[in-house]
C-alpha positions in Angstrom: 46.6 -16.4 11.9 43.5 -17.7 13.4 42.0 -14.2 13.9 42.8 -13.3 9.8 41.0 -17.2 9.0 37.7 -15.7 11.4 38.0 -12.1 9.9 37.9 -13.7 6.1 35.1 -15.5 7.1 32.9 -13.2 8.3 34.0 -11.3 5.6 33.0 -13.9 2.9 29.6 -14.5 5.1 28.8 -10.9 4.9 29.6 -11.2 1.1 27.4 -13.4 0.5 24.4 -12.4 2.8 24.6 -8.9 0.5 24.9 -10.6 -2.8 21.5 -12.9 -1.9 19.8 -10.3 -0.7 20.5 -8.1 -3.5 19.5 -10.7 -5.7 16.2 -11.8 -4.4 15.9 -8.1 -4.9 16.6 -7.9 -8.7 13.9 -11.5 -8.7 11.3 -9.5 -7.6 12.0 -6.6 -10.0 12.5 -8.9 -12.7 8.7 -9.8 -12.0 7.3 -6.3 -12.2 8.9 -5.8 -15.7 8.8 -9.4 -17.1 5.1 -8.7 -18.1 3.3 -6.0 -19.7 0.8 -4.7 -17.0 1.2 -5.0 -13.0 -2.1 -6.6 -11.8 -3.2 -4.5 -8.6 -6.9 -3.6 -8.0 -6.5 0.4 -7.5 -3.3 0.8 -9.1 -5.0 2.0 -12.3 -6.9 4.6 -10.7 -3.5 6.1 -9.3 -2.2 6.0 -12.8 -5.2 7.7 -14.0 -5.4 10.6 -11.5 -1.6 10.8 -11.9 -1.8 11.3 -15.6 -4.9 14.2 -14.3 -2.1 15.9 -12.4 0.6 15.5 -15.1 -1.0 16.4 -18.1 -3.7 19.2 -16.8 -2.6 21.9 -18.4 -2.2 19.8 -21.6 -5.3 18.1 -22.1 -8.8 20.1 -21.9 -10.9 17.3 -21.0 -9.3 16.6 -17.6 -9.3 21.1 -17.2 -13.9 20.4 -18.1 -14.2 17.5 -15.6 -11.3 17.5 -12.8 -10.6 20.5 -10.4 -6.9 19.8 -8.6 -6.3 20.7 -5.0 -2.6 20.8 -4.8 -2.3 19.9 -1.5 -4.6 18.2 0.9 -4.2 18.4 4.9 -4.9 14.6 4.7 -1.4 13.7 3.4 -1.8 10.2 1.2 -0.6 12.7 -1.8 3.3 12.5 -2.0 3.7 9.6 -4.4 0.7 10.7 -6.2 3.1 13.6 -7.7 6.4 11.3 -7.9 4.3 8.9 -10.2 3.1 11.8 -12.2 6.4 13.2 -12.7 7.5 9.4 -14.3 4.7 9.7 -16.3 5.5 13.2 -17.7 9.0 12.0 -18.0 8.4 8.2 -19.5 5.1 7.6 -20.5 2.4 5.3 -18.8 3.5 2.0 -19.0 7.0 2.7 -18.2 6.1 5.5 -15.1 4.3 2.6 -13.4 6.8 -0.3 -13.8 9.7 2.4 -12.5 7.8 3.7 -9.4 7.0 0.1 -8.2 10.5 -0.7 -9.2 11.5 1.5 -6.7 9.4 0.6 -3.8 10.5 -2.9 -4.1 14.5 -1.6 -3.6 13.1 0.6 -1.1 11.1 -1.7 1.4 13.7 -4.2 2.0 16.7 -1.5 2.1 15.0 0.9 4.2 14.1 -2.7 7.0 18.2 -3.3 6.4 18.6 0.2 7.6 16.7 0.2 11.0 18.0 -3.4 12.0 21.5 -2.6 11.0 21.1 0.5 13.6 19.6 -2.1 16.7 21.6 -5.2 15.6 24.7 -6.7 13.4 22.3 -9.7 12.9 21.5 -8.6 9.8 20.7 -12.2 8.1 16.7 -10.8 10.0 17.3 -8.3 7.5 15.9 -10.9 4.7 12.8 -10.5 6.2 12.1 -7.2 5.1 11.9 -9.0 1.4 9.1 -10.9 2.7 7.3 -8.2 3.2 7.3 -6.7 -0.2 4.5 -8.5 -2.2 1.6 -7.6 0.5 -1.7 -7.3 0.4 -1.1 -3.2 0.1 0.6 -3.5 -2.6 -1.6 -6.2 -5.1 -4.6 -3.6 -3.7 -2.6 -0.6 -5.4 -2.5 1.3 -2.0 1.3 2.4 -3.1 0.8 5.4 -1.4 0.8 3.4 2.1 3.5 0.8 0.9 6.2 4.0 -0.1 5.2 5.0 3.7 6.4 1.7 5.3 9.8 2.4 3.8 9.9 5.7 4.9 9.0 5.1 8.3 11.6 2.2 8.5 14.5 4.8 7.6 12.9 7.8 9.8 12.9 5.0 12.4 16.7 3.9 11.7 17.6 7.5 11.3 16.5 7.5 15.5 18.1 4.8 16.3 21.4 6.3 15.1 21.0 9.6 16.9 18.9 8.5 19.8 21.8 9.7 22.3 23.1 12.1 20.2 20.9 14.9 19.1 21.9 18.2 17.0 20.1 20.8 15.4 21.4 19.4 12.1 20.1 15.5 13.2 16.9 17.6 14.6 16.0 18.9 11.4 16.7 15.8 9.3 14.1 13.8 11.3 11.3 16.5 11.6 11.6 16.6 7.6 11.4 12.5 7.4 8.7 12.6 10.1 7.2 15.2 7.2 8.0 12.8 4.3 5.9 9.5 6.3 2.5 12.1 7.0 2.9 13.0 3.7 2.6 9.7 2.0 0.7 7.9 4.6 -1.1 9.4 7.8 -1.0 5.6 9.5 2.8 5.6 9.3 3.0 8.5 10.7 1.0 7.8 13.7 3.4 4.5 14.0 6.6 6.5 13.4 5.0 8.9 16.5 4.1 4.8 18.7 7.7 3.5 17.8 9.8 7.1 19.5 7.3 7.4 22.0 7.5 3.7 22.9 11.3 3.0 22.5 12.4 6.2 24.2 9.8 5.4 27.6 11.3 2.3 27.9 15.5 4.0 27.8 14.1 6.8 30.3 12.4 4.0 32.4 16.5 2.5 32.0 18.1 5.6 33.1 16.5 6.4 35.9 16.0 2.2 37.3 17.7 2.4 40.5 18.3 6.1 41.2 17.8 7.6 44.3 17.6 11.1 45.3 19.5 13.9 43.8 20.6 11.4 40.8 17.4 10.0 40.3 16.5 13.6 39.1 19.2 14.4 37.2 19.2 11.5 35.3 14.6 12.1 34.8 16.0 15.7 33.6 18.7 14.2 31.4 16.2 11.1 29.9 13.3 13.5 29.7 15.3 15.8 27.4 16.3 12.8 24.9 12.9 11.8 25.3 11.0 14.5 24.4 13.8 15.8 21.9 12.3 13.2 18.6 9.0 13.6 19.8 8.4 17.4 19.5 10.4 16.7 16.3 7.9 14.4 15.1 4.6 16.3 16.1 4.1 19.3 13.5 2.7 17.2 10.6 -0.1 16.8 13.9 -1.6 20.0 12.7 -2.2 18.7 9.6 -4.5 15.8 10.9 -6.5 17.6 13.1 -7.5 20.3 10.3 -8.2 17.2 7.8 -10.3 15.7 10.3 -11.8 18.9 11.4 -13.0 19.5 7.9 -13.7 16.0 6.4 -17.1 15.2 5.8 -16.9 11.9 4.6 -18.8 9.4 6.4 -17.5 6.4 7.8 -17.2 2.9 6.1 -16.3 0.7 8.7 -18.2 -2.4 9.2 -18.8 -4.2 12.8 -16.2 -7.0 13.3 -15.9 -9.3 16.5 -13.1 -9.5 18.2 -12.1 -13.2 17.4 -12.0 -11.8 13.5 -9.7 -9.0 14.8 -7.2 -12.0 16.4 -7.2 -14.3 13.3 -6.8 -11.4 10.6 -3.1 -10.4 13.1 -2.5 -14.1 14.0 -2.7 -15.3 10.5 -0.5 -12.2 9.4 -3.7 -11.5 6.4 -1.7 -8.6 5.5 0.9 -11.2 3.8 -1.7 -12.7 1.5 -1.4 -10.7 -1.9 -2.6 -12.4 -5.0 -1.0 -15.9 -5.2 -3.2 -18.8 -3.8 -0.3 -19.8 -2.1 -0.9 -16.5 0.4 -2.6 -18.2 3.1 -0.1 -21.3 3.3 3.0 -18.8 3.1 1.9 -16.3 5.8 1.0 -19.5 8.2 5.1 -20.9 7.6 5.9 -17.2 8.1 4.0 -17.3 11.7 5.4 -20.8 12.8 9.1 -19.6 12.0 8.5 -16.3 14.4 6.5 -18.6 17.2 9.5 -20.8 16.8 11.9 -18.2 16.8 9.9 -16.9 20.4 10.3 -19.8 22.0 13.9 -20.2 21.5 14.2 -17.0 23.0 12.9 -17.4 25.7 14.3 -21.3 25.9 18.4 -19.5 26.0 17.3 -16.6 28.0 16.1 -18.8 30.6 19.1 -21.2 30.2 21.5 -17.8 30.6 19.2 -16.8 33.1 19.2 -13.0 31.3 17.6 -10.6 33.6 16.8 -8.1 31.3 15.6 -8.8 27.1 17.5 -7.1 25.2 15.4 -4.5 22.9 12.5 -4.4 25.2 11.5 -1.1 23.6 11.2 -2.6 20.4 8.9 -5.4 22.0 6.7 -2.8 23.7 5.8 -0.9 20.2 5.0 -4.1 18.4 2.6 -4.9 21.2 1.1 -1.9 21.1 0.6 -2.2 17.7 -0.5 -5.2 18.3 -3.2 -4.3 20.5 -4.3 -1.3 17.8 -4.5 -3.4 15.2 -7.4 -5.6 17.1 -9.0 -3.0 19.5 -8.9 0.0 17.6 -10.6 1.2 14.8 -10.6 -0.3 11.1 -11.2 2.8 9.4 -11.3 6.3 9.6 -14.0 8.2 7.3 -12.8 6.2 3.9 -9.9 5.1 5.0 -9.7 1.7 5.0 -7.9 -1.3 6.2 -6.2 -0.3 9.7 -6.2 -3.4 11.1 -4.4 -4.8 8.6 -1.8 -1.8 8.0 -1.0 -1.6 11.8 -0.8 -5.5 12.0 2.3 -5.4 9.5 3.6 -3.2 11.6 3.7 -5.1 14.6 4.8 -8.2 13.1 7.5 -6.2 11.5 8.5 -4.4 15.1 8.2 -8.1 16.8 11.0 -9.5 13.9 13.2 -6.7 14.6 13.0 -7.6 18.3 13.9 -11.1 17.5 17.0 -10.1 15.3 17.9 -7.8 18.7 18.6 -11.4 21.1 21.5 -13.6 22.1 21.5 -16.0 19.2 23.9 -19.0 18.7 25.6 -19.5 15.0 23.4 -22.2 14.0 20.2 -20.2 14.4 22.2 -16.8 12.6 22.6 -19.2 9.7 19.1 -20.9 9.5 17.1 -17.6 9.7 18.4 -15.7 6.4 17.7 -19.4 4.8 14.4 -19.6 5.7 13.6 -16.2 5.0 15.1 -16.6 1.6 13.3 -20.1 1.1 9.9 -18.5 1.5 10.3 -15.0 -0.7 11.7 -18.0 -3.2 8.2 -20.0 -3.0 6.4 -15.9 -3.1 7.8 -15.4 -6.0 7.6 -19.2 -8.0 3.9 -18.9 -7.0 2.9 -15.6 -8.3 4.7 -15.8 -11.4 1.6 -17.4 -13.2 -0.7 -15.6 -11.2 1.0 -12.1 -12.7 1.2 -13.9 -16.1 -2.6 -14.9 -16.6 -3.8 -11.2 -15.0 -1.5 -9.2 -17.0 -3.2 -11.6 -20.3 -6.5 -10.3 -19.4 -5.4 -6.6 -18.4 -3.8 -6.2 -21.8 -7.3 -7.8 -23.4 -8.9 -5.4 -21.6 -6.5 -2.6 -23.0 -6.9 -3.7 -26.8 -10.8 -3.6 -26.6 -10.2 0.2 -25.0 -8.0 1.2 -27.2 -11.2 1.6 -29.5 -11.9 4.9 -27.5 -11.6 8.4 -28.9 -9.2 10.9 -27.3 -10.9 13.3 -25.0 -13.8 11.2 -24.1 -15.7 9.7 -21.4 -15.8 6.5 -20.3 -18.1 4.4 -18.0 -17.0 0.4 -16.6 -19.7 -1.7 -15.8 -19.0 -5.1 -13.8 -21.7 -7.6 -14.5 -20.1 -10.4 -11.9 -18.8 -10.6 -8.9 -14.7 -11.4 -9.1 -14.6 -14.9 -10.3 -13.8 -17.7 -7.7 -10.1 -18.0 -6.3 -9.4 -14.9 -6.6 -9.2 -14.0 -3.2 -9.9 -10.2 -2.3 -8.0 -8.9 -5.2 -9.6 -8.1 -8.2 -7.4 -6.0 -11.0 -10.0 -5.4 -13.1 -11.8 -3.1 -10.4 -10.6 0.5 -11.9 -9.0 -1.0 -15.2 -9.9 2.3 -17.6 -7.0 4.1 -15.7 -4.8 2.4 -17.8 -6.2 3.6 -21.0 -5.1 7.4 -19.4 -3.1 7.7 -22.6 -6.0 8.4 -24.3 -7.0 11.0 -22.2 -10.3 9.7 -21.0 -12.4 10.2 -18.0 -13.2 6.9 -15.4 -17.0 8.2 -14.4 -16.3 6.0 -11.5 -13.0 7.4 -10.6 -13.5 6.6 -6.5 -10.2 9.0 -5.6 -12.3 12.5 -7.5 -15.3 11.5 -4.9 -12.5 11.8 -2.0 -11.2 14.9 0.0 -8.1 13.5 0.2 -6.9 13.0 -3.1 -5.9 15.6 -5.5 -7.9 15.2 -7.6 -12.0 16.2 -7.3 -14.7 16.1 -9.7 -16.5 19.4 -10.6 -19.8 20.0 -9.3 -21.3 20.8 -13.0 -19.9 17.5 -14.3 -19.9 15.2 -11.0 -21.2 11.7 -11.7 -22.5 11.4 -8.0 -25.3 11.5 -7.5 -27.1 12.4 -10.8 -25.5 9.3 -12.8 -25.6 7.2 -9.4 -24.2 7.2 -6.2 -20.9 6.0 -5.2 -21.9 2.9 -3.7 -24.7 2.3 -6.6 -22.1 2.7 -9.3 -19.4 0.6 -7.4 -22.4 -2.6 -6.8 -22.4 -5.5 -9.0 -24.0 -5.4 -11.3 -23.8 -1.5 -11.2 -27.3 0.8 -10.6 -27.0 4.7 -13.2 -28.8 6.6 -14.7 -27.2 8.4 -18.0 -30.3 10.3 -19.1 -30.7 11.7 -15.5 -26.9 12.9 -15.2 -26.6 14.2 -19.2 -30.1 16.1 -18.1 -28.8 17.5 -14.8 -24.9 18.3 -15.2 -23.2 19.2 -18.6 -21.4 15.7 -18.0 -21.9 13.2 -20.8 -20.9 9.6 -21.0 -19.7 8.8 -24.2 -18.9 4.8 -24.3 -19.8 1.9 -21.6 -17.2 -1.0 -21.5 -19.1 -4.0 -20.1 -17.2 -6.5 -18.5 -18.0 -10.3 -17.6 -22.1 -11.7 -17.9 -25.2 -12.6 -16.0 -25.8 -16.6 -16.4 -29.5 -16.1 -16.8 -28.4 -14.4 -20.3 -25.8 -17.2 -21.2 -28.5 -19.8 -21.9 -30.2 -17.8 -24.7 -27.7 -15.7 -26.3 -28.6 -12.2 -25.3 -26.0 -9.7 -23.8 -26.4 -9.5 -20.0 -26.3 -5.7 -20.1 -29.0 -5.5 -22.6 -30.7 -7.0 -19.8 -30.2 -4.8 -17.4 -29.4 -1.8 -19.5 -31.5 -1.9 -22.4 -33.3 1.3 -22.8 -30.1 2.9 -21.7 -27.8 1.3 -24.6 -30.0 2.4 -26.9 -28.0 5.0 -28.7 -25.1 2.9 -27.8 -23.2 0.3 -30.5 -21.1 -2.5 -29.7 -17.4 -1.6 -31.4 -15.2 -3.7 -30.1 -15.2 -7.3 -28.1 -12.8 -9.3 -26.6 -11.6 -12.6 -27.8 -14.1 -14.4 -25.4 -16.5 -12.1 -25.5 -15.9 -10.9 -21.4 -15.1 -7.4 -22.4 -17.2 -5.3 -24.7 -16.8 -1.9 -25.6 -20.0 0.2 -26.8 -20.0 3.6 -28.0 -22.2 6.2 -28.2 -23.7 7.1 -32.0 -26.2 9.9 -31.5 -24.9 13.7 -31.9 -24.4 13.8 -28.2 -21.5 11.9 -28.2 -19.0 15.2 -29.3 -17.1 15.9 -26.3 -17.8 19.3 -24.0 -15.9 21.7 -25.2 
């Protein structure tokens, strides 16, 4: 009778751990659909170069100014085509709110998965939901937050066949090794740490305390498992080192010391997305896993343990742990590795956490406080995503002023305004006027080589109309006559957005300022409410489109 009470119980606990975890699931959904536009800072652009690859053969302006290169060596591209299928399938709007909608079920599932195959402490599982809204995501740097997910089921995928292989199992994980390179070449690299990693430390197991004759059977029999996921892994490898072989772009990074490197992983700055809140939430986050450490190490002590359980685990978050502050921050343009590896080894260190000895009362504060916080993530950004998607769709209605099949120029007069942190959704706004089929001039992914989408040499904004960097500055630094003179590109309307205080005082236009000689045959059509956005247009004969 007693045994049918515990059975019920657990039953009814498991219930209702799976009921709040789906639902703190459906919250978060319910965010990206409860307003009109998702406020991310290169999210546009993806949508724009999306709508390039699903509608090339459809609309002859994208066939004048884009070339597409299928498939790059780089990877970063897999998504790319999922979200241009939506968009062939639904439309803009609804392509983007259905592909994020999917990455937020993904993420935390996918976390679910791998800890379920290490642990039946699945209340750690809730923290996989606080790493949904990060600072990848609000950037618009999907193609790297669809690769988390992946890795976390390529990774739970090993952990279920780590003992166990077949050429059936074999195959499944060299196509999900595949699938993480494909979307994102950092989660690939971290899929090749976390095998590499786990597996020394069970082959360092198996062989602990051998001597002789079974000491080498059992280095012949570890080896094998060890090597097994690992040769599995490598063959998206080739891939790299012909991307890198044949890249040319140069390299962004900037010169960080090493105390920056430790604050950005102690302070978890891969947490803080686009609430205010951010900064406060990721330092609760860090005292309930430096709480969580010491408890550990308090009940291993008092069961005087003699071996941690998971130590593999440990050893890849450490590693990535000591990547994310000693290695590099960027490769070429790729950007933020600090940050991208740093989730990683916060994620591997929570896993390792949910892997210990714990007593009930700690099992049943953890999903709590894990809950508590993607709670107070979501409260806080809820106004945040209302005021941004108010301006976005501002922004929208002044662009919808545009003519099909033309060209389009956004110029950023200020700086992002104060408080709003590193995220700034206006950035690459005109990709969500792709409906209309126009072209962003400063479309960052076409100036790439691993995107798949390129500008054509004939029609290339850099360097004639400026150079990447001059047309990214604020305020921006072209040159229209110079690129309409040189290429056979033309830039049919400017849409201005924010001022210069120096012209608020007497009344003039800030880009008049600036721009005057080159607005001449430009004409203000259309303004926003409060005058931040305006949209000019071109009115001499030059303005008809290339045909």
């Amino acid at each position: 009778m007693r045994d049918k009470r515990a059975f019920s119980t657990s039953l009814l606990k498991g219930r209702f751990s799976t009921c709040a975890f789906l639902g703190l699931i459906a919250l978060e959904v319910a965010l990206i659909w409860a307003f009109p536009y998702f406020p991310s800072e290169d999210g546009p652009s993806h949508v724009h170069n999306a709508s390039v690859l699903a509608n090339y053969d459809r609309e002859p302006i994208y066939r004048d100014y884009y070339r597409l290169t299928l498939f790059r060596p780089a990877g970063n591209m897999l998504t790319q085509f999922v979200l241009a299928g939506l968009l062939r399938l639904a439309g803009l709007r609804l392509a983007e709110k259905l592909f994020l909608t999917g990455y937020v079920i993904l993420l935390p599932v996918s976390f679910r998965y791998a800890l379920r195959a290490l642990t039946p402490h699945d209340g750690f599982s809730f923290f996989g939901l606080i790493l949904v809204p990060n600072y990848f995501l609000y950037m618009g740097l999907w193609n790297f937050c669809y690769s988390i997910a992946f890795l976390f089921l390529t990774l739970g995928f090993y952990f279920r066949h780590e003992r166990r292989w077949t050429w059936r199992s074999i195959l499944a994980l060299s196509a999900s090794g595949f699938v993480v390179y494909l979307t994102h070449a950092v989660s690939w690299v971290i899929c090749l740490i976390a095998v590499a990693g786990w597996g020394a430390v069970q082959l360092a197991t198996d062989v602990w305390g051998e001597r002789g004759g079974e000491f080498w059977a059992a280095l012949r029999s570890g080896l094998g498992q060890f090597a097994i996921p690992l040769f599995a892994l490598l063959p998206p490898a080739i891939l790299m080192l012909m991307h890198l072989a044949g890249s040319k772009e140069e390299t962004l990074c900037g010169v960080e010391s090493l105390r920056r490197r430790l604050h950005r992983l102690c302070n978890l700055e891969f947490l803080r997305g686009i609430a205010p809140s951010d900064l406060v939430l990721a330092k609760v986050v860090v005292a309930i896993l430096v709480f969580l450490l010491v408890l550990a190490v308090v009940f291993a002590l008092q069961r005087r343990l003699e071996r941690w359980s998971g130590v593999g685990v440990l050893v890849v978050s450490l590693v990535c742990a000591v990547v994310a502050v000693l290695g590099p921050d960027c490769i070429g343009t790729g950007l933020f590795i600090h940050k991208r590896v740093g989730l990683y080894a916060c994620s591997f260190f929570a896993l390792w956490l949910a892997m210990q000895s714990w007593p009930t009362w700690v099992l049943r504060i953890v999903p709590v406080a894990f809950c508590a916080i993607t709670l107070w993530s979501l409260i806080a950004r809820f106004p945040v995503h209302q005021r941004l998607s108010r301006e976005l769709a501002e922004f929208v209605a002044v662009g919808q002023r545009t003519l099909p099949q033309r060209t389009a120029l956004l110029v950023e007069l200020q700086p992002f305004p104060e408080g709003a942190g590193e995220i700034w959704p206006l950035e690459h706004a005109l990709g969500l006027l792709s409906d209309r089929a126009i072209i962003d001039l400063d479309n960052y992914e076409a100036f790439t080589d691993y995107f798949s989408t390129s500008f054509r040499f004939e029609r290339s904004p850099s360097p004639a109309l400026g150079t990447e960097s001059q047309l990214e500055a604020v305020p921006p630094v072209f040159d229209i006559e110079r690129y309409e003179r040189e290429t056979r590109g033309r830039v049919d309307y400017i849409l201005v957005l924010g001022n210069i205080e120096s012209s608020q005082s007497d009344g003039q236009k800030g880009e008049m300022k600036l721009y005057g000689n080159q607005l001449a045959p430009y004409h203000m059509v259309s303004s926003g409410q409060d005058g931040e956005f305006r949209l000019y247009e071109r009115t001499s004969p030059q303005s008809e489109p290339p045909r």
